[in-house]
MARLOKOL-783464 format. One record per residue (C-alpha): y negated, x, z. Coordinates in steps of 0.001 Angstrom, whole numbers. Example, Ala and Ser with C-alpha at 12.3 -4.5 7.8 and 13.67 -1.06 7.14 Angstrom:
BEGIN
REC        c2        c1        c3
REC      4500     12300      7800
REC      1060     13670      7140
END
This chain:
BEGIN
REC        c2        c1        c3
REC    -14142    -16067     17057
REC    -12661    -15435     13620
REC     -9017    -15241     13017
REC     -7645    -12566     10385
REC     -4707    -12029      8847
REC     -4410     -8014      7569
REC     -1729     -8589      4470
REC       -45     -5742      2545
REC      1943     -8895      1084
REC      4969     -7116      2655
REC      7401     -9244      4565
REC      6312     -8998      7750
REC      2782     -9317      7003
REC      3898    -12657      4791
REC      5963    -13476      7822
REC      3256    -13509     10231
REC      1104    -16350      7922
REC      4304    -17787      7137
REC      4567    -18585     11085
REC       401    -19337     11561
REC       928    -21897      8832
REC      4564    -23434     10293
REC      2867    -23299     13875
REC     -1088    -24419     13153
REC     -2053    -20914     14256
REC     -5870    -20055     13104
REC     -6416    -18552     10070
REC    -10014    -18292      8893
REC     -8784    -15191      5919
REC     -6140    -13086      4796
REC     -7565     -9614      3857
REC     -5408     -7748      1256
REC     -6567     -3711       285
REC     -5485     -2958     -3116
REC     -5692       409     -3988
REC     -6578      1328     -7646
REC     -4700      3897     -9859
REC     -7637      3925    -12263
REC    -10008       995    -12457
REC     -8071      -975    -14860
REC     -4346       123    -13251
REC     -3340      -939     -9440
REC     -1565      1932     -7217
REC       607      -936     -6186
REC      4057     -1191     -7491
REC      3807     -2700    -11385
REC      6017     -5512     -9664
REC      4602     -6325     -6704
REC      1066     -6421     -7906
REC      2017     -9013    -10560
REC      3509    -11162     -8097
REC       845    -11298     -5343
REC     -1657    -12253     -7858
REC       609    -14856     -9715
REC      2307    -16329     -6879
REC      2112    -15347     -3705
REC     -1900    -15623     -3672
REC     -2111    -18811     -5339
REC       852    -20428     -2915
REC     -1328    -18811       218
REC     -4153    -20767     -1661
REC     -2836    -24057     -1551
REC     -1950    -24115      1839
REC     -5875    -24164      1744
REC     -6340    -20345      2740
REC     -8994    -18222      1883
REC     -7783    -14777       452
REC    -10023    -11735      -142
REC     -9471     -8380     -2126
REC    -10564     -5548     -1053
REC    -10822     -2348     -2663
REC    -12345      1277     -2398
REC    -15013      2370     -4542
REC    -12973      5106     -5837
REC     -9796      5104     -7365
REC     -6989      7628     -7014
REC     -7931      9426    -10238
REC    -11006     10029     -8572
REC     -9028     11527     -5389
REC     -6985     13722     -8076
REC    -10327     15163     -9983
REC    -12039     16096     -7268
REC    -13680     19461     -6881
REC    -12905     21105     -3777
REC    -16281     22396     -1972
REC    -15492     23557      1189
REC    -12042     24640      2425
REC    -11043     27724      5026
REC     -8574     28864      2080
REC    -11372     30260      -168
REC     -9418     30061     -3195
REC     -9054     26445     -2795
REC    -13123     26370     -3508
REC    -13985     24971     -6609
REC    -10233     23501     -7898
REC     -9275     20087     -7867
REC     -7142     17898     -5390
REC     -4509     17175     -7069
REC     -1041     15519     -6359
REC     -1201     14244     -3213
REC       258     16064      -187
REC      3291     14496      1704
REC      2065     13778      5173
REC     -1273     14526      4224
REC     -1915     11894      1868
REC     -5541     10988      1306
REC     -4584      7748      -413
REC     -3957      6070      2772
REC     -6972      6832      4430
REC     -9222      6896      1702
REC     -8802      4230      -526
REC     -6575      1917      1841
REC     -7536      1829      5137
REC    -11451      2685      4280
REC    -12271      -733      2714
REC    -10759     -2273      5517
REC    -12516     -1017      8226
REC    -15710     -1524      5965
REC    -15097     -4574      6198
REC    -14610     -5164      9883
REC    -17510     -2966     10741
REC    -19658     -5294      8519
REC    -18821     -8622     10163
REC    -21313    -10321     12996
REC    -18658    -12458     14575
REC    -15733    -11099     16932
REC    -12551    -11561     15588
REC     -8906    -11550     16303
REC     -6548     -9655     13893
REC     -3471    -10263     12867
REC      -652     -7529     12467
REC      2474     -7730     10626
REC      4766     -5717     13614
REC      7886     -7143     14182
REC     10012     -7219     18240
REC     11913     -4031     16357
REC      9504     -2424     16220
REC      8327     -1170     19425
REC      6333      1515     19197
REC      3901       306     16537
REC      3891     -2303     19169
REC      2790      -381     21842
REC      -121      1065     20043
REC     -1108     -2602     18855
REC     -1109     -3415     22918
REC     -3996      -764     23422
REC     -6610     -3262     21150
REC     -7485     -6494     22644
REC     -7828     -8359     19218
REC     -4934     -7422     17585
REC     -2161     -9636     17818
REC      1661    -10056     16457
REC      2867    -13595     15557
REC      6552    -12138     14594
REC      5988    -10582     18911
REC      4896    -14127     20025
REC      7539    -16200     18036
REC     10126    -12972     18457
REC     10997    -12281     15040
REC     12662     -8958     14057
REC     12128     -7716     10343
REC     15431     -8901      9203
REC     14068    -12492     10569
REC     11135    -11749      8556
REC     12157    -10988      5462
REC     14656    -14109      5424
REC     11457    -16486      6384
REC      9504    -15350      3323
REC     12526    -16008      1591
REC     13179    -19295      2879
REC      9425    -19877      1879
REC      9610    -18441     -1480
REC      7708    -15443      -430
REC      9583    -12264      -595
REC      8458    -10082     -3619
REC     10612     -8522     -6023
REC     10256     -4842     -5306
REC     12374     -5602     -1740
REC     15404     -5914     -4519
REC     15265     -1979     -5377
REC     12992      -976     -2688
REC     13006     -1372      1394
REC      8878      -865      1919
REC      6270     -1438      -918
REC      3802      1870     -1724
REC      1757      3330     -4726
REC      4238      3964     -7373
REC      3388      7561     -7388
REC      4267      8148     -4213
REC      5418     11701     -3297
REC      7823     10211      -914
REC      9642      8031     -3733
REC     13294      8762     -4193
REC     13921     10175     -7678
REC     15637      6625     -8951
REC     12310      4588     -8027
REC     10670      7391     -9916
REC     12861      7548    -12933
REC     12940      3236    -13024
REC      9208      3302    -13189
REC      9042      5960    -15964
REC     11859      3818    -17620
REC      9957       538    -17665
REC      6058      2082    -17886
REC      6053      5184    -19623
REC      2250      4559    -20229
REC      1764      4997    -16319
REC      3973      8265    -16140
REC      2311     10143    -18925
REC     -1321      9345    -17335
REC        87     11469    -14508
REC      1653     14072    -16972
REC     -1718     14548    -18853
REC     -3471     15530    -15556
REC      -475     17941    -14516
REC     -1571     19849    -17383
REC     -5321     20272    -16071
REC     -5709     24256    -15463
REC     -7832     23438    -12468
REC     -5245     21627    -10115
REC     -4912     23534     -6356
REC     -1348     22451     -6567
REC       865     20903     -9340
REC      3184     20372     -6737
REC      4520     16270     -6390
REC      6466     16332     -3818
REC      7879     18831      -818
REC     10377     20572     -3428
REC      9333     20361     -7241
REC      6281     20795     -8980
REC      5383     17345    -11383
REC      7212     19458    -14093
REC     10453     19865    -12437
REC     10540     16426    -11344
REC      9618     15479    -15014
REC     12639     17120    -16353
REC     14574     15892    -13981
REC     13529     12675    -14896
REC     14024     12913    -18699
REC     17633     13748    -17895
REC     18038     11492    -15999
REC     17139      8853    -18702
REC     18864     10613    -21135
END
């Protein structure tokens, strides 16, 4: 049996090893799923990506675990780019994704979750996995109950996500982006509030106007961000913002 720990570096997914490695429970690897912006820029938050690699992985490491990366194959400007083949709105045929759509978001599914259960799928051993879902949380809980190898340490060693996020902390373990942020996310996110927005602009204006170059593209099926502005709404919003 192999024992995995699925970690978003999140507190409650920092928790949960936090508690294997206070209570001797197995850990044979942590499995982290980056997803890529472009190849050479993460989707995570500029803040939080810094941090896992320059702490928190290296701290997980000397404890003596074994962490692994995993990303997709393609990136999220490969998600925006591409051509549309078959859709049952014809005029969709032909134009590119896009922005992604709230609720909808092919991010998730596509360049997060896919490596993951690549990886699962490819291994010969069963395994247990380990789930960051806190006793708050109860009906992520009772979807977790339906698999027989997925477990919750913050369920066994009833931990709420309050209880979490002060363990990290205790542990030196909490990342940055829970200072201006409640979850982590990709830092284009259609769901981010306009001040997360506007802060990232503010501190990497070399990200934002990546984004703004492919708003211009005449082939886009929708320039639309988010539910209620198009990218450039939200852009001058934005600039006036920072003004």
């Amino acid at each position: 049996m192999k024992y995995i720990a699925s970690c978003s570096f999140g507190k409650d997914s920092l928790a949960t090893i936090i508690l294997a490695h206070i209570h001797n429970e197995p850990i044979d690897e942590i499995i982290f799923s980056e997803v890529m912006f472009t190849k050479e820029i993460s989707a995570e938050q500029p803040d939080h990506i810094d941090w896992i690699y320059n702490v928190a992985i290296p701290k997980l490491e000397s404890w003596g675990y074994t962490v692994k990366v995993l990303r997709a194959e393609r990136t999220f400007e490969d998600i925006f780019h591409h051509r549309i083949l078959y859709s049952q709105t014809p005029e969709k045929v032909g134009k590119m994704l896009g922005f992604p759509i709230p609720g909808m978001c092919a991010v998730n599914d596509r360049l997060k979750l896919s490596p993951v259960k690549k990886y699962y799928r490819r291994l010969k051993e069963d395994f247990i996995q380990y789930l960051g879902i806190a006793i708050d949380e109860p009906q992520r809980l009772k979807r977790m109950h339906k698999s027989e190898n997925k477990v919750s340490l913050l369920e066994k060693y009833n931990y709420t996500e309050q209880m979490a996020l002060e363990l990290c902390e205790e542990y030196g373990l909490l990342s940055p982006l829970y200072k201006r942020l409640k979850r982590g996310g990709c830092w284009f996110c259609p769901n981010a509030h306009l001040d997360e927005l506007a802060q990232l602009v503010k501190e990497h204006p070399d990200y934002w106007n990546i984004l703004k170059e492919w708003a211009k593209h005449p082939d886009l099926w929708t320039t639309k961000f988010n539910r209620t502005m198009n990218f450039d709404e939200l852009n001058s919003k934005i600039e006036e913002m920072l003004q």
